[in-house]
Each structure stands twice: as structure tokens, then as C-alpha cells.
mmCIF entry with sequence, helices, sheets and N, C-alpha, C, O atoms, coordinates in Angstrom:
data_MODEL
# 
_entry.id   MODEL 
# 
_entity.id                         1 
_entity.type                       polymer 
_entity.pdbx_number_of_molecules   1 
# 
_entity_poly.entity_id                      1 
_entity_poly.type                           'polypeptide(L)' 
_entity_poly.nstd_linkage                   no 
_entity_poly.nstd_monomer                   no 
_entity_poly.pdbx_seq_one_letter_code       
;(UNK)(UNK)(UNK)(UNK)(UNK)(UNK)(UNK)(UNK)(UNK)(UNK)(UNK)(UNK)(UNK)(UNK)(UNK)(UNK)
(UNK)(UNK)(UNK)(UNK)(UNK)(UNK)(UNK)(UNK)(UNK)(UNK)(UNK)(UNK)(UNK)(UNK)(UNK)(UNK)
(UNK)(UNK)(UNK)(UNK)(UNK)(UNK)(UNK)(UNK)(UNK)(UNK)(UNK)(UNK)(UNK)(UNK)(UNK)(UNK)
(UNK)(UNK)(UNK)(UNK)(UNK)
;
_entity_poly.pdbx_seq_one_letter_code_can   XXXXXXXXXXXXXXXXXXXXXXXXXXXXXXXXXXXXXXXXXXXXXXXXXXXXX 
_entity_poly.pdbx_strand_id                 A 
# 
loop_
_entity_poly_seq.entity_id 
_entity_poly_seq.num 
_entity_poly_seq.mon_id 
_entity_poly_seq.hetero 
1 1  UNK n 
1 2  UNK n 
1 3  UNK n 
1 4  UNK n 
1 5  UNK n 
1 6  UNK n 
1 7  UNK n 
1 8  UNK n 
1 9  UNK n 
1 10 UNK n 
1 11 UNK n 
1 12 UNK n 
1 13 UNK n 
1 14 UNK n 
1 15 UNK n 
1 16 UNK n 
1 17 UNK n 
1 18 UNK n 
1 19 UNK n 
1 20 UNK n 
1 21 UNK n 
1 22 UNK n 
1 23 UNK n 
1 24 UNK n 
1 25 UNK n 
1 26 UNK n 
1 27 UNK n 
1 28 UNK n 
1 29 UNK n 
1 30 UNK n 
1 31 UNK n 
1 32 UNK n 
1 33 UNK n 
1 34 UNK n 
1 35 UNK n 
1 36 UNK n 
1 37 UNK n 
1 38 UNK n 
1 39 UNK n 
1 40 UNK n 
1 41 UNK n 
1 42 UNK n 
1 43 UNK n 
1 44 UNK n 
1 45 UNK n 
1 46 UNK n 
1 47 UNK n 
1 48 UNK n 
1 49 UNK n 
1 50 UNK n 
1 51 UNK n 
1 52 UNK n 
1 53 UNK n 
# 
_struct_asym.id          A 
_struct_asym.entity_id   1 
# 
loop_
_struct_conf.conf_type_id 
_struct_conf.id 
_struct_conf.pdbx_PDB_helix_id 
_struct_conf.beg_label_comp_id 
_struct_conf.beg_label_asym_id 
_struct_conf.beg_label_seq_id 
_struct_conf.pdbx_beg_PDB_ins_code 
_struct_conf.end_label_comp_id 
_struct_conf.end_label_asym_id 
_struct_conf.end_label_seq_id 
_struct_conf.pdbx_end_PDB_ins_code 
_struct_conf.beg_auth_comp_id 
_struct_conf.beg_auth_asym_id 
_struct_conf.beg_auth_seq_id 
_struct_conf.end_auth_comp_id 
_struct_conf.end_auth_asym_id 
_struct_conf.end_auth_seq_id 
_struct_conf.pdbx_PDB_helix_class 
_struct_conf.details 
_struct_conf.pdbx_PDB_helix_length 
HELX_P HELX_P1 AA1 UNK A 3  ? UNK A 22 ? UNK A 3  UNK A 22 1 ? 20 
HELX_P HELX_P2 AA2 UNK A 33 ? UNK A 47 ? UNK A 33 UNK A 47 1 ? 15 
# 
_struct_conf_type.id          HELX_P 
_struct_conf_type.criteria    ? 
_struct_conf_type.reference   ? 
# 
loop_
_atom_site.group_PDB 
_atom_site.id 
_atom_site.type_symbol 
_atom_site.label_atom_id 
_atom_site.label_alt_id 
_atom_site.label_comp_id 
_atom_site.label_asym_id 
_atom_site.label_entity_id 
_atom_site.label_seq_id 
_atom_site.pdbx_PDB_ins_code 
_atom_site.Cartn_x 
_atom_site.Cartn_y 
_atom_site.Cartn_z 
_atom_site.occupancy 
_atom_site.B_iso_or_equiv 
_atom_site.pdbx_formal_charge 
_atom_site.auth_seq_id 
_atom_site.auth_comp_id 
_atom_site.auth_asym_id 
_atom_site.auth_atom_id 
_atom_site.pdbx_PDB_model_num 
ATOM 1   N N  . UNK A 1 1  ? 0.855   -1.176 0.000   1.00 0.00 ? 1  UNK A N  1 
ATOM 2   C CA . UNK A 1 1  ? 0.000   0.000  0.000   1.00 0.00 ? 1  UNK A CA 1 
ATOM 3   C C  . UNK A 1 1  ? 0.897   1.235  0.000   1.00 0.00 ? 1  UNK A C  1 
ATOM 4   O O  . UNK A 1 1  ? 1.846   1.237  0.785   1.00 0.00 ? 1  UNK A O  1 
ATOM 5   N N  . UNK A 1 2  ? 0.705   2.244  -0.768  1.00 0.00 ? 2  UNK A N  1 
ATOM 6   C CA . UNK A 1 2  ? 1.705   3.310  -1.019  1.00 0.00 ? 2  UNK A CA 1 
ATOM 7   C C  . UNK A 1 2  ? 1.149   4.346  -0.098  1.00 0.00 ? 2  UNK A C  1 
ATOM 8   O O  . UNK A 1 2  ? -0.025  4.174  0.227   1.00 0.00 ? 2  UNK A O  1 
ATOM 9   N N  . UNK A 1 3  ? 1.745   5.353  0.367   1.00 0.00 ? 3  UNK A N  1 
ATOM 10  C CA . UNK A 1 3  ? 1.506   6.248  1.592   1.00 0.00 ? 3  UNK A CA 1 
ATOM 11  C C  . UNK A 1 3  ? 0.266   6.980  0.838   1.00 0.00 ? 3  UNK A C  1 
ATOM 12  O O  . UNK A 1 3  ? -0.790  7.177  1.439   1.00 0.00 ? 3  UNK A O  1 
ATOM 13  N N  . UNK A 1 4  ? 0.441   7.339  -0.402  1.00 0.00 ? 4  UNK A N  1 
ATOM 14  C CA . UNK A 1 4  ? -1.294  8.127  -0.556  1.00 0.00 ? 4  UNK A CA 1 
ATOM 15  C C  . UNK A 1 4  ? -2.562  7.189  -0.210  1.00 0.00 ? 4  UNK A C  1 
ATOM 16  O O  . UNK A 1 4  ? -3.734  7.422  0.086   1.00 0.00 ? 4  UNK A O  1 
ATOM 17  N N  . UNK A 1 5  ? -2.011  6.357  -0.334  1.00 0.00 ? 5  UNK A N  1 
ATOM 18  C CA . UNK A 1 5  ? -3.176  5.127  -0.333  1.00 0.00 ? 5  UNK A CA 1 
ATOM 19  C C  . UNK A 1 5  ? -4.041  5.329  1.128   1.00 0.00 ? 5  UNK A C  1 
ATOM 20  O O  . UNK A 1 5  ? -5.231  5.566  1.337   1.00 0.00 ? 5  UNK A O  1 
ATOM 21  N N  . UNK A 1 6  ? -2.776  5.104  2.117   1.00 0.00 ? 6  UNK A N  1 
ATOM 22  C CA . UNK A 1 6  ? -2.800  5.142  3.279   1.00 0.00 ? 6  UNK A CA 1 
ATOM 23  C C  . UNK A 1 6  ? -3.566  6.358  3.822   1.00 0.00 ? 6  UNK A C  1 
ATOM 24  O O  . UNK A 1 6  ? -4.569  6.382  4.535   1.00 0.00 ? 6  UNK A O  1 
ATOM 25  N N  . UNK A 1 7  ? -2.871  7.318  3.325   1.00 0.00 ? 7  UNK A N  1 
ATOM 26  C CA . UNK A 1 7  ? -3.561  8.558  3.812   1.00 0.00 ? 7  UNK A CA 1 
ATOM 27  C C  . UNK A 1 7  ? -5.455  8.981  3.380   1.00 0.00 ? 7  UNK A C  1 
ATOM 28  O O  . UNK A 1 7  ? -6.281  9.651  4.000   1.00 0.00 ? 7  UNK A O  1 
ATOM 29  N N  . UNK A 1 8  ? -5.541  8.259  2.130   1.00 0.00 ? 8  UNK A N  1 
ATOM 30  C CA . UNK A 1 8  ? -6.888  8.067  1.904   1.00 0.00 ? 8  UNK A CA 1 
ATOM 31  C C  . UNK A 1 8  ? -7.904  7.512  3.002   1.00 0.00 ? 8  UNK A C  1 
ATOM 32  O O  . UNK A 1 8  ? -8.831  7.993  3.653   1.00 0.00 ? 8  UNK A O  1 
ATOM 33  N N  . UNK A 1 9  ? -7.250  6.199  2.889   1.00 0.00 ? 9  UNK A N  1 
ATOM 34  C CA . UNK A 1 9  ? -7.961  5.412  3.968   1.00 0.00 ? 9  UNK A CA 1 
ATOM 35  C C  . UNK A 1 9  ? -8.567  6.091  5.579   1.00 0.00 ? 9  UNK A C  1 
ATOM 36  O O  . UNK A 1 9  ? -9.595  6.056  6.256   1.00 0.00 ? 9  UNK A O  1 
ATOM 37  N N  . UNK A 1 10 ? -7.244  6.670  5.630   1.00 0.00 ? 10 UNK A N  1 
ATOM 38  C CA . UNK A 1 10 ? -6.808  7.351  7.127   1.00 0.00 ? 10 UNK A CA 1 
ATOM 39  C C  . UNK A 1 10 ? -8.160  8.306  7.262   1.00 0.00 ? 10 UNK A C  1 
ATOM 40  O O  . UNK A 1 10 ? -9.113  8.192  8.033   1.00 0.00 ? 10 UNK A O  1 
ATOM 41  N N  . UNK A 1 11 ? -7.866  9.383  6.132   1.00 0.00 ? 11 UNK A N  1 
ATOM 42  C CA . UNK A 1 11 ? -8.626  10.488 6.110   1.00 0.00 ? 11 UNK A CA 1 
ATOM 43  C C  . UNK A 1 11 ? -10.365 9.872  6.098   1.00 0.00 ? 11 UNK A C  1 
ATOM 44  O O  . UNK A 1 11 ? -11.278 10.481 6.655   1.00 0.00 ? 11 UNK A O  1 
ATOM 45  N N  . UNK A 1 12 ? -10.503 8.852  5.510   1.00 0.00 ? 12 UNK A N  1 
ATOM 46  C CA . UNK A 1 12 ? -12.003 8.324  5.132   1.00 0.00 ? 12 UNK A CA 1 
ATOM 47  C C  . UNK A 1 12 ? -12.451 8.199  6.454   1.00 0.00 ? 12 UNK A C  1 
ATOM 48  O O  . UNK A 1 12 ? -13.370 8.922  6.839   1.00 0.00 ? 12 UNK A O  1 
ATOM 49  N N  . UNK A 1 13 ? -11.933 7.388  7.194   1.00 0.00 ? 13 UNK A N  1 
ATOM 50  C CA . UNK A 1 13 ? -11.719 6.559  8.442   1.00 0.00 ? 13 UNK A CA 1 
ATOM 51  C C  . UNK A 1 13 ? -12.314 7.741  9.066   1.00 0.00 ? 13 UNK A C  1 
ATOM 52  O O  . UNK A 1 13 ? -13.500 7.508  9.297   1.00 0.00 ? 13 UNK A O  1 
ATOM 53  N N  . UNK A 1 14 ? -12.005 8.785  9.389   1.00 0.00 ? 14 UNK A N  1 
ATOM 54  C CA . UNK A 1 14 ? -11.684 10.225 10.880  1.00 0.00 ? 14 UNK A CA 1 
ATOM 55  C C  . UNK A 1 14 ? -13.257 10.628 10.130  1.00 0.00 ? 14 UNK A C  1 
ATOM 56  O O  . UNK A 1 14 ? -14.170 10.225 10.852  1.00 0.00 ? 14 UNK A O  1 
ATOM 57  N N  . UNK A 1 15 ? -13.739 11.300 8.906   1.00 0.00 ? 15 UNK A N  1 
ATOM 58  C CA . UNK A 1 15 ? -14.124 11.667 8.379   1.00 0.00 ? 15 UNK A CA 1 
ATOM 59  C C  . UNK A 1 15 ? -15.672 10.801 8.597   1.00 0.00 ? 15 UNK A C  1 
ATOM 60  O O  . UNK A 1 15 ? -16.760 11.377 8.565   1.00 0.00 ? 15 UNK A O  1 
ATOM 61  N N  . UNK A 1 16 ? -15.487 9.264  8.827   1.00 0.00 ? 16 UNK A N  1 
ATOM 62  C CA . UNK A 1 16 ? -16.722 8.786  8.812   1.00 0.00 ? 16 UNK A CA 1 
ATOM 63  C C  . UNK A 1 16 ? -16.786 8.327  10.249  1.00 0.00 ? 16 UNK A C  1 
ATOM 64  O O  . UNK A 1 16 ? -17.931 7.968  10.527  1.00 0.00 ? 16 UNK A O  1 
ATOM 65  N N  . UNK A 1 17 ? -16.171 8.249  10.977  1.00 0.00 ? 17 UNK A N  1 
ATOM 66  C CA . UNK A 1 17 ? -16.597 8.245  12.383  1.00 0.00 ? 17 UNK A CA 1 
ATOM 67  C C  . UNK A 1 17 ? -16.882 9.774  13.153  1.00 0.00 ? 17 UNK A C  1 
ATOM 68  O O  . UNK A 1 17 ? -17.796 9.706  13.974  1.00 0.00 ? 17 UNK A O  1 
ATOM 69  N N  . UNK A 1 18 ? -16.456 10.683 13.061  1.00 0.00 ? 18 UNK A N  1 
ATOM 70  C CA . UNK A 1 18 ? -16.581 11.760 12.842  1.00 0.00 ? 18 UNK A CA 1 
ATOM 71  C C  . UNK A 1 18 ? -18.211 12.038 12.709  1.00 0.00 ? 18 UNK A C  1 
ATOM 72  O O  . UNK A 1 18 ? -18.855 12.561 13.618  1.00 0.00 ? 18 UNK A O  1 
ATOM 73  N N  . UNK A 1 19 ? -18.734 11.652 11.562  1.00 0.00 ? 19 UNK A N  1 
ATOM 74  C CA . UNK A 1 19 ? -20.177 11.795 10.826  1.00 0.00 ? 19 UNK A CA 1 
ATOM 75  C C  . UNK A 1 19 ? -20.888 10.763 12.278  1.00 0.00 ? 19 UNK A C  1 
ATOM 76  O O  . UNK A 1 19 ? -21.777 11.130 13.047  1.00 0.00 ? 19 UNK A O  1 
ATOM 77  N N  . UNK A 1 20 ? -20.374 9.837  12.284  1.00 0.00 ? 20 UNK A N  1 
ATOM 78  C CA . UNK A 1 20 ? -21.510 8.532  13.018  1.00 0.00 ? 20 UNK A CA 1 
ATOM 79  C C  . UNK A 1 20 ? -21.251 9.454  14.604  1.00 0.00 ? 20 UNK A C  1 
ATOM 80  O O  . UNK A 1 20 ? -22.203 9.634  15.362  1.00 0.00 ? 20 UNK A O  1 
ATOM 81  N N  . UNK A 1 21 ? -20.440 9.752  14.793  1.00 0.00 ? 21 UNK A N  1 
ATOM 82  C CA . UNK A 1 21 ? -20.179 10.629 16.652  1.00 0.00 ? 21 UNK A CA 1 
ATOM 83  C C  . UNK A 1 21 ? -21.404 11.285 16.645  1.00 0.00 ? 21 UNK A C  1 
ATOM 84  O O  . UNK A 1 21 ? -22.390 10.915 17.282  1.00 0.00 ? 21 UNK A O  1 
ATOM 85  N N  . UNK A 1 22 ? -21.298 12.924 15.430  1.00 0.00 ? 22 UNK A N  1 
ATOM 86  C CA . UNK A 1 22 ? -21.951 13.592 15.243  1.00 0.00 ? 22 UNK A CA 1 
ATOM 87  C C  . UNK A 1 22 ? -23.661 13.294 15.020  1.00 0.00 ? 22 UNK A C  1 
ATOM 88  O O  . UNK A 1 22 ? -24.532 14.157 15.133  1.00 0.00 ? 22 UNK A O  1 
ATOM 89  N N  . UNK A 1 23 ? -23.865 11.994 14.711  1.00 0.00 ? 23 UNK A N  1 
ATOM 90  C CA . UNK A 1 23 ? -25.266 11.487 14.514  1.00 0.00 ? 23 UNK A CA 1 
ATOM 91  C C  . UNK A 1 23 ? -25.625 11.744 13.153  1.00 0.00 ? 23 UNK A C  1 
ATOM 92  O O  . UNK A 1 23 ? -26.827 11.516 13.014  1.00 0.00 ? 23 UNK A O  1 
ATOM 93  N N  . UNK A 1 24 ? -25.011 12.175 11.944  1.00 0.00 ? 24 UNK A N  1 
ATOM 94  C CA . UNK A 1 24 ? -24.951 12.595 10.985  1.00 0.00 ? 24 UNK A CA 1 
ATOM 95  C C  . UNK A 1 24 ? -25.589 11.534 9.781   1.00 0.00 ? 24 UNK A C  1 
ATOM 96  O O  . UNK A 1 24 ? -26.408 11.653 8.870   1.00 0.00 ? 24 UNK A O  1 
ATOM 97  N N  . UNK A 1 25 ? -24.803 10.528 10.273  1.00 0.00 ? 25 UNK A N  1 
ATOM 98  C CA . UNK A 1 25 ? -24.640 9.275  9.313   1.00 0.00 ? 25 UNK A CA 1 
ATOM 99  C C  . UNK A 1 25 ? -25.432 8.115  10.506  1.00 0.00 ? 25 UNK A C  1 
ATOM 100 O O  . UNK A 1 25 ? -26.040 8.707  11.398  1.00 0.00 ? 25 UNK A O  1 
ATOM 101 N N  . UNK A 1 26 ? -25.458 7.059  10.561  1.00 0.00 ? 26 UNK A N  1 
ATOM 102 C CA . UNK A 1 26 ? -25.682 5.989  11.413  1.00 0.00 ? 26 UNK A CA 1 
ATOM 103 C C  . UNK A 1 26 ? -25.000 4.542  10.597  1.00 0.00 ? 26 UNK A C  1 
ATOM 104 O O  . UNK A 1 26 ? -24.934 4.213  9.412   1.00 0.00 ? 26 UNK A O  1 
ATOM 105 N N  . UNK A 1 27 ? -24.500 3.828  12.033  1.00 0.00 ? 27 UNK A N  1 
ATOM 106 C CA . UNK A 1 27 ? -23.813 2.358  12.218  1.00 0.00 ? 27 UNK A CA 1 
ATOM 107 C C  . UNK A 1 27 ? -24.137 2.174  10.765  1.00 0.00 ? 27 UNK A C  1 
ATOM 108 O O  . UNK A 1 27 ? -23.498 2.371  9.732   1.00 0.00 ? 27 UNK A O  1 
ATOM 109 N N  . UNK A 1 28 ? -25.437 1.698  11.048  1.00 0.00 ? 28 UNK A N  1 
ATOM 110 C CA . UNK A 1 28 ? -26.004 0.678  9.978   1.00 0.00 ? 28 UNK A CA 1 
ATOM 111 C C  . UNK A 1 28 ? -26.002 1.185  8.577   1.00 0.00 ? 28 UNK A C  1 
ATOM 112 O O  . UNK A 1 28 ? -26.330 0.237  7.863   1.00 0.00 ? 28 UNK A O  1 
ATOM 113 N N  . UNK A 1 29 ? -25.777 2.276  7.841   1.00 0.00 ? 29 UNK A N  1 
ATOM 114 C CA . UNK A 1 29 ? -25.360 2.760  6.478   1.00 0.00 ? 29 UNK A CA 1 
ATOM 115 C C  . UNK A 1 29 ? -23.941 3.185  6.790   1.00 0.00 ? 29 UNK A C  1 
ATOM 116 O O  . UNK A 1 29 ? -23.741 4.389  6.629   1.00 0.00 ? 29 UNK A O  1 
ATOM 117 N N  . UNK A 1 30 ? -22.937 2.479  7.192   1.00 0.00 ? 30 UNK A N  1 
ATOM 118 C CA . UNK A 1 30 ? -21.150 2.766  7.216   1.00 0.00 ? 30 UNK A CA 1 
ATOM 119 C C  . UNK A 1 30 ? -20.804 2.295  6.209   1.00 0.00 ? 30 UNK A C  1 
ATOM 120 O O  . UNK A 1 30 ? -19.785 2.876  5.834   1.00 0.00 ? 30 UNK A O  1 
ATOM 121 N N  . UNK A 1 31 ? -21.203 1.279  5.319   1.00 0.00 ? 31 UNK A N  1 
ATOM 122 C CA . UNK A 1 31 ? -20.360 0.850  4.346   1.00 0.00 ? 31 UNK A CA 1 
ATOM 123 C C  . UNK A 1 31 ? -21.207 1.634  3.001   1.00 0.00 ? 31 UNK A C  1 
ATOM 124 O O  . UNK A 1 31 ? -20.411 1.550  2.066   1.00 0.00 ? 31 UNK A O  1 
ATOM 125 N N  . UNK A 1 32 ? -22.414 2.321  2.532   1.00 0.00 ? 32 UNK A N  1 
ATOM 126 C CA . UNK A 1 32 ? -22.812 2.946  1.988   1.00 0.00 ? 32 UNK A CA 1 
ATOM 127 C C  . UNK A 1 32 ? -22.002 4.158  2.048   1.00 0.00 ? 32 UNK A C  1 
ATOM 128 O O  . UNK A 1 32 ? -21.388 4.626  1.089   1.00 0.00 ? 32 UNK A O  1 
ATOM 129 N N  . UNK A 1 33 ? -22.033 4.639  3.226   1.00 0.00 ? 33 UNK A N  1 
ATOM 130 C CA . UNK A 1 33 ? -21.153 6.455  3.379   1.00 0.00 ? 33 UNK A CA 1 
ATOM 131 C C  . UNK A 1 33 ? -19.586 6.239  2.972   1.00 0.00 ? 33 UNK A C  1 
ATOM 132 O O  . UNK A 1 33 ? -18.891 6.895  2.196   1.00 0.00 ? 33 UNK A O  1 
ATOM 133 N N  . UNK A 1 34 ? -19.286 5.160  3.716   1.00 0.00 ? 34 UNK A N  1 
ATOM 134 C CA . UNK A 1 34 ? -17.733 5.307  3.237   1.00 0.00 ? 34 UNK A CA 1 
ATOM 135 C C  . UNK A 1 34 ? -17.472 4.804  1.818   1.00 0.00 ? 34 UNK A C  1 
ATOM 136 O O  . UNK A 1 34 ? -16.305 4.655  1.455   1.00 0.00 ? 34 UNK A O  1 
ATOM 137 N N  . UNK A 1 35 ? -18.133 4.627  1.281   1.00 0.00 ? 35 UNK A N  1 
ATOM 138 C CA . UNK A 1 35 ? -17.666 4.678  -0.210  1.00 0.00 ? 35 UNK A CA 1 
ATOM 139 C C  . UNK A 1 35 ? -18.005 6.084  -0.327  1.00 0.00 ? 35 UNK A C  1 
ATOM 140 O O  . UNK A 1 35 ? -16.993 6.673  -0.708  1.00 0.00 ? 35 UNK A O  1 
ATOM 141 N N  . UNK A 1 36 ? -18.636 6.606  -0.225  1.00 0.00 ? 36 UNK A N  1 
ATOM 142 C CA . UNK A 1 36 ? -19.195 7.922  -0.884  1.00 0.00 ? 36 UNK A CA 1 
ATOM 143 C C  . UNK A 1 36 ? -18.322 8.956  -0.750  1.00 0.00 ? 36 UNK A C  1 
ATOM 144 O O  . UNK A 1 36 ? -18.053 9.879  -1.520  1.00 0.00 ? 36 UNK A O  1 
ATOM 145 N N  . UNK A 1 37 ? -17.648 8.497  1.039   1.00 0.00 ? 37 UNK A N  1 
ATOM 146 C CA . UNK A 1 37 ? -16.934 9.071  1.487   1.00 0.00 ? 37 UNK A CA 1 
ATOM 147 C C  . UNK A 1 37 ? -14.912 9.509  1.028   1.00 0.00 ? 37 UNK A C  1 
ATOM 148 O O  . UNK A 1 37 ? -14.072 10.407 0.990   1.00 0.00 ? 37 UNK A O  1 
ATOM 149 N N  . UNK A 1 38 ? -15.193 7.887  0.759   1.00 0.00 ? 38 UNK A N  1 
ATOM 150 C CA . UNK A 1 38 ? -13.467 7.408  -0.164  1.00 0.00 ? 38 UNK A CA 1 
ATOM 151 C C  . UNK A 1 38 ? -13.478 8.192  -1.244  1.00 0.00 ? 38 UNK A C  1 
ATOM 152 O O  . UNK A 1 38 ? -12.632 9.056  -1.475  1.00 0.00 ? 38 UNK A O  1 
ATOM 153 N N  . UNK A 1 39 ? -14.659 7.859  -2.108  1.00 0.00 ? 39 UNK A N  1 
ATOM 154 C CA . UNK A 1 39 ? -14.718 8.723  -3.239  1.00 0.00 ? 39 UNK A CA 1 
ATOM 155 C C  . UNK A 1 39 ? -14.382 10.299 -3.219  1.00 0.00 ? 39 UNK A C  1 
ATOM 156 O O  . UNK A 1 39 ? -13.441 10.759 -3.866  1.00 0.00 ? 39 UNK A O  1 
ATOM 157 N N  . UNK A 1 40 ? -15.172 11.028 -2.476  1.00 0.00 ? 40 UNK A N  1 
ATOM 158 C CA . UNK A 1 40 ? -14.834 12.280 -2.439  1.00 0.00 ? 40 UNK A CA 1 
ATOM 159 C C  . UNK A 1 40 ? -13.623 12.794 -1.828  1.00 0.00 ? 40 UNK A C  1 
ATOM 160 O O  . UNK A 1 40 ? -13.243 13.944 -2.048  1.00 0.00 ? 40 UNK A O  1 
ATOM 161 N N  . UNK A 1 41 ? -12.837 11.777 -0.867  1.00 0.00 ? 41 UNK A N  1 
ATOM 162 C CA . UNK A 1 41 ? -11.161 12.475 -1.007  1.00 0.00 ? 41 UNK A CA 1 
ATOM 163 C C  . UNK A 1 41 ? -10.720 12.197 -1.553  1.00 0.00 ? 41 UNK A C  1 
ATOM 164 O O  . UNK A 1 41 ? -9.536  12.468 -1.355  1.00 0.00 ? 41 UNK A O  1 
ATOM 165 N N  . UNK A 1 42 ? -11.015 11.306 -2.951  1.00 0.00 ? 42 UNK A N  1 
ATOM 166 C CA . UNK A 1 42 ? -9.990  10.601 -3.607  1.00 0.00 ? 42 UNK A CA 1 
ATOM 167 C C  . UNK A 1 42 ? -9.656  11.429 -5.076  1.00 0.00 ? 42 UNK A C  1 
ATOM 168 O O  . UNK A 1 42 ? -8.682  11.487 -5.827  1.00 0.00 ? 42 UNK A O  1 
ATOM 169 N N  . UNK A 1 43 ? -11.265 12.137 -5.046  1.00 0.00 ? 43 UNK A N  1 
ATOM 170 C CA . UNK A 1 43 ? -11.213 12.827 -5.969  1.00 0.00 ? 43 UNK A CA 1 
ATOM 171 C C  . UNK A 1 43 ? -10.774 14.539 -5.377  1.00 0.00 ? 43 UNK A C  1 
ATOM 172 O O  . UNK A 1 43 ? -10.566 15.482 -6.141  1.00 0.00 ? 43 UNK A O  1 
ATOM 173 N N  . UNK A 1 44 ? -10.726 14.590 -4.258  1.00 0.00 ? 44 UNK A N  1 
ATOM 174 C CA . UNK A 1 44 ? -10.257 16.077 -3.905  1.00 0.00 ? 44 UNK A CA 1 
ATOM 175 C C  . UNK A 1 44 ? -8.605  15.998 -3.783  1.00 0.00 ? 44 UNK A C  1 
ATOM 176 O O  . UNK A 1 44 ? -7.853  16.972 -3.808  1.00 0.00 ? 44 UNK A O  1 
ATOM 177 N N  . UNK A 1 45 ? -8.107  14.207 -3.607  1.00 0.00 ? 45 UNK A N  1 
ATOM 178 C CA . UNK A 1 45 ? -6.671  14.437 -3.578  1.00 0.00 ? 45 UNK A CA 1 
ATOM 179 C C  . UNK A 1 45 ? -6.022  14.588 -4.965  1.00 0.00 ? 45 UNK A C  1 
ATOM 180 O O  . UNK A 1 45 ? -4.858  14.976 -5.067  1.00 0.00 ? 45 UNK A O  1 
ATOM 181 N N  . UNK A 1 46 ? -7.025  14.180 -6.379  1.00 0.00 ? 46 UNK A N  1 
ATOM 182 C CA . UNK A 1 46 ? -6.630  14.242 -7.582  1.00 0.00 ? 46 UNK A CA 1 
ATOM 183 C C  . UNK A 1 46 ? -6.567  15.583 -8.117  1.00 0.00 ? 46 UNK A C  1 
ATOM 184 O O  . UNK A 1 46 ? -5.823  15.907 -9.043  1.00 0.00 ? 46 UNK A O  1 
ATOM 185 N N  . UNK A 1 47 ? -7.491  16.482 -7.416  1.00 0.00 ? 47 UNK A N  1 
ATOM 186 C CA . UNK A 1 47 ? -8.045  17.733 -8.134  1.00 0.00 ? 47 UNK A CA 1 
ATOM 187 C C  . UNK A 1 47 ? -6.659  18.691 -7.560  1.00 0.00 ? 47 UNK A C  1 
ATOM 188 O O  . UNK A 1 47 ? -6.301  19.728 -8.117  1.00 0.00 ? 47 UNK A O  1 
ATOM 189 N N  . UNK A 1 48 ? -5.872  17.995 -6.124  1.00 0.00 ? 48 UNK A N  1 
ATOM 190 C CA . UNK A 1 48 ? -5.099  18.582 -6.339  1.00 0.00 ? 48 UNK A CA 1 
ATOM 191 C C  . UNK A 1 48 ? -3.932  18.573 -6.561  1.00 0.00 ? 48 UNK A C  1 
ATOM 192 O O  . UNK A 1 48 ? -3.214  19.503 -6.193  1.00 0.00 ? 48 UNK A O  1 
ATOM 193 N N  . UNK A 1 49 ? -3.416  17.397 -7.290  1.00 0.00 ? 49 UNK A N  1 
ATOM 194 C CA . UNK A 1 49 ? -2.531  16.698 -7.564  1.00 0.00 ? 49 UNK A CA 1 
ATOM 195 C C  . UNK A 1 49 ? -1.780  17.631 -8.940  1.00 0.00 ? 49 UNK A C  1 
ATOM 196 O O  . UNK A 1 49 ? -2.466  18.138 -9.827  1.00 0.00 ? 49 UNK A O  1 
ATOM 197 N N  . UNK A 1 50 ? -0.232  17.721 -8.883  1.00 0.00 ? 50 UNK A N  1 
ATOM 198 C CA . UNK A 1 50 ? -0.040  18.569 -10.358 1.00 0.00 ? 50 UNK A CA 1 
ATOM 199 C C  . UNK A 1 50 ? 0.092   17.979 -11.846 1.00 0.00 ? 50 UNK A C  1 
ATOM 200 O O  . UNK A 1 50 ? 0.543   16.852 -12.046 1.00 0.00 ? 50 UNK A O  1 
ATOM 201 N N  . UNK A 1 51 ? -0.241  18.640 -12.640 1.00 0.00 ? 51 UNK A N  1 
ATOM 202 C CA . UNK A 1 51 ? -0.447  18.005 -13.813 1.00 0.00 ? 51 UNK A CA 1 
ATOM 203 C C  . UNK A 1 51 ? 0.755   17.579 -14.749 1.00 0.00 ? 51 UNK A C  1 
ATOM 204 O O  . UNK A 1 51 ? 1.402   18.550 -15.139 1.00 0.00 ? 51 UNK A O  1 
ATOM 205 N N  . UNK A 1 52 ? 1.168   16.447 -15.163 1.00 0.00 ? 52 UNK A N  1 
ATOM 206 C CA . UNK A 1 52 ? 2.331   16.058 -15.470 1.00 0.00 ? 52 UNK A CA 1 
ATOM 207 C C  . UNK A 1 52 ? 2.502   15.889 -16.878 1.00 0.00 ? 52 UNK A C  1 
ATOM 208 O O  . UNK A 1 52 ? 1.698   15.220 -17.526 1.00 0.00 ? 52 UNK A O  1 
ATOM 209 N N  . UNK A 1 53 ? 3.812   16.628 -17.571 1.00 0.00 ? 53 UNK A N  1 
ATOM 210 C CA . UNK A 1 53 ? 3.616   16.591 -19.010 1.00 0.00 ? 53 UNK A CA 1 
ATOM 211 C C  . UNK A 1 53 ? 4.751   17.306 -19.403 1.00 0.00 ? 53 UNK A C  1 
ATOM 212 O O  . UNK A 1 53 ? 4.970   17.508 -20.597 1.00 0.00 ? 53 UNK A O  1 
# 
């Protein structure tokens, strides 16, 4: 697993317990949110990633 990888995960992780503390999200839809959730840092770590060429 390469350290961005890691840091994805990491960030998903804080981000969706975080939501379930807050009452935001609930237990029982965790594996629904955290995709939703992976997705959207994965695409905010691309958006800021530099463009190579």
C-alpha cells in the first residue's frame, strides 16, 4: 500500500466516524457512506494533484 493510499484510507476513516459521533450518518449505512466518502477524497486528492507533461 503506497503512503497516498494510506492517507486516503486514514482520512475516510476520521471523516466517517466523525459523521456517526456527530449522529450525521448511522452504524447501519457505514459501508454505503464510506464509499461515498473514499470517493470524495480521492477525488479532492486528484483535483489537487499537479499536472504532469
Amino acid at each position: 500500500m503506497t503512503k497516498k493510499e494510506e492517507l486516503i484510507l486514514k482520512a475516510t476513516k476520521e471523516i466517517v466516524v466523525k459523521f456517526i459521533e456527530t449522529g450525521r450518518i448511522y452504524p447501519s449505512s457505514f459501508e454505503e457512506n464510506y464509499s461515498l466518502v473514499n470517493r470524495v477524497v480521492r477525488d479532492s486528492i486528484k483535483d489537487e494533484e499537479p499536472e504532469q507533461g
